[in-house]
N, C-alpha and C positions, 0 to 999 in steps of 0.2 A: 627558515620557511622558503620552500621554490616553488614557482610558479610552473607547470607544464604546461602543454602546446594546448589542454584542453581547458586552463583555467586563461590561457590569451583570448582561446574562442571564445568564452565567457566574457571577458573583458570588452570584446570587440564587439559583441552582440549588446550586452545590456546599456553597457555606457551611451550609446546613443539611445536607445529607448530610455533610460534616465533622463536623459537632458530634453525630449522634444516629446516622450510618450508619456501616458497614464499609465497606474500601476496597472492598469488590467493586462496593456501588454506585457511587459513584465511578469506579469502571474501566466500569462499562456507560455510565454519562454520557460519559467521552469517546468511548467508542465512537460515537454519535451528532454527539457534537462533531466527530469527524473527517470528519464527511460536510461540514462549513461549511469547505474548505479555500480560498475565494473572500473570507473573509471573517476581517476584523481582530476582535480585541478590545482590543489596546494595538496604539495609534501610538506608537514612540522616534525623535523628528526627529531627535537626535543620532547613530543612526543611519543617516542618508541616510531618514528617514520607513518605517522596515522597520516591519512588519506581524508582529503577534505574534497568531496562528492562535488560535481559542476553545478547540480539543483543548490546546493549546500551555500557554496559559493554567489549563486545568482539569487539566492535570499538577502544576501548584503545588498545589493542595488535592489530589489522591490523593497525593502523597508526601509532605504534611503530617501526612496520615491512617494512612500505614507507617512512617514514620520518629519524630515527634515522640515525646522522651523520654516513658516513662510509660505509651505505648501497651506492652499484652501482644505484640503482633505487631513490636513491633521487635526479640524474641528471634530473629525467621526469617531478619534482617535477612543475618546472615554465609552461614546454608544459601543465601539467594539469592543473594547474588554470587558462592558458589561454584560453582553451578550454571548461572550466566551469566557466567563466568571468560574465556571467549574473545571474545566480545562487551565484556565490561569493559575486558578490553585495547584491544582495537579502537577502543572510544571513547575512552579517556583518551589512547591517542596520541593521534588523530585531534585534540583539544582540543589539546592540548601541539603536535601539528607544524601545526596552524592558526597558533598564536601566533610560530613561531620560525622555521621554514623558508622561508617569505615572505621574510625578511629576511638568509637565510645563499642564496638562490638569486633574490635582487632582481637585475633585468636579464639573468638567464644567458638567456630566451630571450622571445620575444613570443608574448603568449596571448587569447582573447578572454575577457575578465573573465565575471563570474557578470553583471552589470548591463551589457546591452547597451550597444556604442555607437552612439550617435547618428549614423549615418552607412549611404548607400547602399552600400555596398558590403558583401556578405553574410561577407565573409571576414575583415573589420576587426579586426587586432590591436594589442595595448598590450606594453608592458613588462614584463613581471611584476614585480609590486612587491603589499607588504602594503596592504589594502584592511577597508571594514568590511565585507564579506564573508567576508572568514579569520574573524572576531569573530564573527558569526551561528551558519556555518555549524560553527565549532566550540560554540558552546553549544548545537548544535541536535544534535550529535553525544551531547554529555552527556542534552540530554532523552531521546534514543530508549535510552540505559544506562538513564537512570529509569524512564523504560518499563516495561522489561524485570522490571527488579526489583520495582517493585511492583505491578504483574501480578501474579508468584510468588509475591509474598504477599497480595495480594488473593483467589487461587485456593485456598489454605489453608482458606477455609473449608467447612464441609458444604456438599455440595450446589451446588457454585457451577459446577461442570460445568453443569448443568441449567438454568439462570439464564441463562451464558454464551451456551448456544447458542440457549435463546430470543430473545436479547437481538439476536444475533445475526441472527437471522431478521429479527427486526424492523428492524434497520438496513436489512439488503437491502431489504426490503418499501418503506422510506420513501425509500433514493437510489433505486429501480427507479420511483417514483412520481414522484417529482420530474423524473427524465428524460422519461420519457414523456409529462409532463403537458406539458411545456416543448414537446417536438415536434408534440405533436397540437392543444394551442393557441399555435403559434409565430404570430406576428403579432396577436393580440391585447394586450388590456391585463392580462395575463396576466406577460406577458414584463418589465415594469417590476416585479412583484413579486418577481419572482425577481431580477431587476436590483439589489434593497436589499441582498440577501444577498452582494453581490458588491463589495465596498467596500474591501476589501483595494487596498494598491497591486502590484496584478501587472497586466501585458497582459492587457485583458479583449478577449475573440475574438468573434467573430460573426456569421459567416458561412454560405455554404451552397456548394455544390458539384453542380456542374449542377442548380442551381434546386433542390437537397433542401435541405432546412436539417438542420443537425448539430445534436444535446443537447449543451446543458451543463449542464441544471437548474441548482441555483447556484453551478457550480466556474466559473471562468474563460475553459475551454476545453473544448472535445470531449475530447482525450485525455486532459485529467485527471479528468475526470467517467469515462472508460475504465480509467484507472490504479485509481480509487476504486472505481468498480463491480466489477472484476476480483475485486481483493480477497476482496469480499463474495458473487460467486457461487461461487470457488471454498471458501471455505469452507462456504455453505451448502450448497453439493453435497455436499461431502464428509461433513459430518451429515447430508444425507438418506440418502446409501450406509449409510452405520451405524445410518438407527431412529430419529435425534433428532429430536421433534416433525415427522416426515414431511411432515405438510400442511403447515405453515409454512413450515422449510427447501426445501422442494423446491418451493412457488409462490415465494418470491422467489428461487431458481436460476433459474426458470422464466423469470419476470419480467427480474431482470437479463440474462439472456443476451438475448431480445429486444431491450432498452433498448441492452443493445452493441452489438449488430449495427448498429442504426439508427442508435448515436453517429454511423457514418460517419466514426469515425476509425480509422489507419491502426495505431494500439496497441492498439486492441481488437481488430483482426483479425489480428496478431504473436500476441498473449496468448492470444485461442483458439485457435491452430492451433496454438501452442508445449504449452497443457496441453488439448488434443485429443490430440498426439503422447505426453505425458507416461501419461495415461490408456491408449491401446493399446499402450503400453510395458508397463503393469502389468496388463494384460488377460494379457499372452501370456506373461510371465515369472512369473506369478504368476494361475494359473487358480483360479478360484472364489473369488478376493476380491471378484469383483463378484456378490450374490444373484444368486438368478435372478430374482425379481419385479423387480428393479430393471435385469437386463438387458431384460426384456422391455419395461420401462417406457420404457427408450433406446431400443429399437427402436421401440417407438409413435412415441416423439418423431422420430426422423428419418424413419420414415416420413411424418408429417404436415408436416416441414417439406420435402419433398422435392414433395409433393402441391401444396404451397402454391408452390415455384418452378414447379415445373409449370403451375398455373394462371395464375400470372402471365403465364409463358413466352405461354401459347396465347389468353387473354384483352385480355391489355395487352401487348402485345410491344414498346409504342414506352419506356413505363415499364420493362421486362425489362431492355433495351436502354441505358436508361440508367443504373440499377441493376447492369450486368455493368459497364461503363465506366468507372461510379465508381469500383468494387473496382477493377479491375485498376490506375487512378490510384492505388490508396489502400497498393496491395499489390506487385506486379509493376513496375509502375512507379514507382513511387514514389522509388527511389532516383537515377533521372532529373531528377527534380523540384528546382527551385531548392531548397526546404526540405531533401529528399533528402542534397542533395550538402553543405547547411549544417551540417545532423547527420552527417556521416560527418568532414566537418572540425573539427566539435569532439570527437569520439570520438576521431581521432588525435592530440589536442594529449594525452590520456592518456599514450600511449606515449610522443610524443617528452618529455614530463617526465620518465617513469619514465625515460629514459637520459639525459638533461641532467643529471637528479640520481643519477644513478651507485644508481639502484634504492630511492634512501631517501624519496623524494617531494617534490612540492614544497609541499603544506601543503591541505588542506580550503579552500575556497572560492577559491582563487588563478586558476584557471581553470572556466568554462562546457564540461562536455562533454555529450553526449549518451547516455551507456552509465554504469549503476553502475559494470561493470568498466573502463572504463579511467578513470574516475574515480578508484576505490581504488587502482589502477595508478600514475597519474600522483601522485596528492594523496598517499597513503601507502607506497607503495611495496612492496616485498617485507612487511615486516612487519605490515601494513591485508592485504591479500592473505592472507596465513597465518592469521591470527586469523581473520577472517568466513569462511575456509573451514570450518575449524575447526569456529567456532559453526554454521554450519549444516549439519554433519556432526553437534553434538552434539542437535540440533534433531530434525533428521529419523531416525535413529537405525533408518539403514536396516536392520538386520540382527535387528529385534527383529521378531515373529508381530506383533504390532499395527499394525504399520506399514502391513500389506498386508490382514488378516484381521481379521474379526470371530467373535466366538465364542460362544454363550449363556453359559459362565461368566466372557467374557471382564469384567474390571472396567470402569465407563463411563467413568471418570474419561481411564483410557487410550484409550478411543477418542476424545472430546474431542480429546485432546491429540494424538492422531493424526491430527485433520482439523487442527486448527492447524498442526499443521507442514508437512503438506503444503502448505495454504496458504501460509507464509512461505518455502517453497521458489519457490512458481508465482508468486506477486508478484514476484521477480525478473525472468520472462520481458519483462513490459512495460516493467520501469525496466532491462532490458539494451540495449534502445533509443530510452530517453527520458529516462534521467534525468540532473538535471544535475552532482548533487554524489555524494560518496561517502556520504552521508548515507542509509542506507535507512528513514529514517521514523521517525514515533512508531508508526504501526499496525505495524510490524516490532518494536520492542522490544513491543509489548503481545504480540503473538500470538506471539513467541519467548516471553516469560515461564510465559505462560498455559500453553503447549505442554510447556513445560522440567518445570513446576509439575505438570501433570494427571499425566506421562507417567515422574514416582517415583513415586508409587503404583504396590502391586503389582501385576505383572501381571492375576490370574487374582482375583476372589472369588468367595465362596460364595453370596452376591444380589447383584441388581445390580437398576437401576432408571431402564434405558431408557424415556422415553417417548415414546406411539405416540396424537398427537390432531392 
């Protein structure tokens, strides 16, 4: 195991907020950490040289900081797993049928592993058999349960709503910068800087697509820079619909959703049209959740972006022209596409597990698919399946006034926890066709916690302390 110059960063940041701060800081630090998903802080050769993420890493000192005996905050320790009860399940299988199912369904069918093979042919399968993959993917199952939990108790403290969504802002603000800055100076010596941050062993991508070049500020790839941006506009949106710090939230919604568009990947334009639809689902089912200044404020916006396809249309039409072309590769056609048709074959290796394995799964990391759901399908089977619906029914908590409604007496903490979960809902839409493992994330257990956390607080108080700068 070696440590790299980004896992000292880590060392040097958290250690002191460990010793003198509350886990809340600590939970806003990895919020930031998560944006370095390109990039290692521990190399483990024994591993196959797997890459241990800086969020990954700085999860070890916030659950130091909730847990270690002695701390006051480790009394909340049982209210949080009860309250993340379905999600615990879910992970602790998911850990347990990594290590053992590999081995009770070795050889029953051929799968294309999590570690590509080396070989021309897009559809290359192996044996199923236990791998260090099963080992990864299920301790990476337990981090996003840690997550979860000490979120919940990070969230505990006064005031940490207010914190959160600032914090928040800011995250969007600095991936929506990194993107941008990536594409508008792509070909300079610009692009080796962001290069450092990317040292992680994953496929680093780099390409462009009729002569555009795609962001990836410093993920890897376009779509994961799409996966991670996603994330963070949908949540910043969602605090700006509710009042939290307006100008912040609502310039990096602003920002990110531009930087997506332009990723030029094909999951960022799945992800907004999926919570585009989600949004006029709750426009019509649920009228006057959305103000009216901030309806009017949507209408500016697509009025001005409408203005702006237009002008291209009638100014640059040779640029228009390749710009419709791209989408339509990136969207419409796309399932045509060699990659297309690669992603829908490891999406289906989901199912044929879930019935090889007579519905019980064949184990976390044993197969590459391309869809959470048939990943949890194939890897966990009926009982992965019932739990995470479960938690994300406990999550979203459709049937509560907050969920859709803001209120002057409403309490803020609940609305927080409101846009959180929305969030943790819509970050499904992109990893329903792109991700590889059952694993929904460290940002899914922090923003299920946070959510779980804001959203027992009482409904309704008698002040409340939205703010508006």
């Amino acid at each position: 195991m070696s440590f790299t110059i980004f896992g000292l960063l880590v060392l040097a940041i958290c250690t002191p907020l460990l010793i003198w701060r509350s886990p809340l800081a600590l939970l806003i630090a990895l919020m930031f950490f998560s944006l370095m998903g390109g990039s290692a802080a521990i190399v483990i050769p024994a591993l196959g040289n797997a890459s241990i993420q800086p969020a990954v890493f700085g999860l070890v000192f916030l659950c130091a900081s909730a847990f270690l005996p002695g701390r006051y905050r480790s009394g909340i320790v049982p209210e949080a797993v009860l309250q993340n009860i379905y999600l615990v399940f879910f992970c602790i299988f998911g850990f347990v049928a990594a290590l053992t199912l590999p081995f009770i369904f070795s050889g029953a069918m051929e799968v294309a592993p999590m570690t590509p093979i080396v070989s021309r042919d897009m559809f290359a399968v192996t044996p199923l058999r236990f791998a260090p993959e099963n080992i990864t993917t299920g301790v990476y199952l337990l981090g996003t349960m840690a997550a979860a939990l000490c979120a919940y108790i990070a969230m505990k403290r006064a005031n940490a709503h207010l914190a959160f969504a600032k914090a928040a802002a800011l995250v969007g603000l600095l991936h929506a910068f990194l993107g941008l800055s990536d594409f508008l100076l792509s070909g300079t010596g610009y692009e080796e800087f962001l290069a450092f941050f990317r040292n992680a062993k994953y496929s680093q991508t780099d390409h462009t697509i009729a002569g555009l070049s795609r962001m990836n500020g410093i993920l890897p790839e376009a779509s994961e820079y799409a996966n991670v941006g996603f994330i963070w506009l949908v949540l910043c949106f969602e605090l700006w619909l509710r009042g939290f710090y307006p100008r912040l939230t609502g310039a990096a919604a602003a920002l990110l959703l531009i930087a997506l568009v332009f990723s030029l990947s094909s999951t960022a334009f799945v992800a907004l049209g999926g919570y585009g639809a989600v949004l006029l689902l709750r426009a019509f089912f649920t009228p006057g959740s959305i103000r009216g200044r901030n309806t009017l404020a949507l209408m500016g916006a697509g009025a001005l972006a409408l203005l702006c396809v237009a002008a291209t249309s009638l100014f640059a039409p040779s640029f228009a022209n390749t710009l419709a072309r791209t989408f339509a590769d990136l969207t419409v056609e796309k399932s045509e596409s060699f990659s297309g048709m690669q992603r829908m074959f490891w999406a289906r290796q989901g199912i044929d597990a879930f019935f090889v394995s007579w519905g019980l799964g064949v184990g976390p990391g044993s197969f590459r698919s391309s869809s959470i759901l048939t990943a949890i399908l194939g890897s966990m089977g009926v009982f992965g399946l019932v739990t995470f619906t479960a938690h994300l029914a406990s999550v979203l908590k459709a049937f509560r006034f907050s969920t859709y409604y803001t209120h002057r007496q409403m309490n803020p903490r609940n609305l927080v926890g409101a846009a959180a979960s929305w969030t943790v809902i819509a970050l499904l839409i992109p990893r329903s066709v792109s991700a590889p493992s059952p694993d929904p994330g460290l940002v899914f257990g922090l923003l299920s916690g946070v959510a779980l956390c804001l959203r027992a607080a009482p409904a309704f108080a008698s002040s409340h302390s939205v703010a508006h700068s």
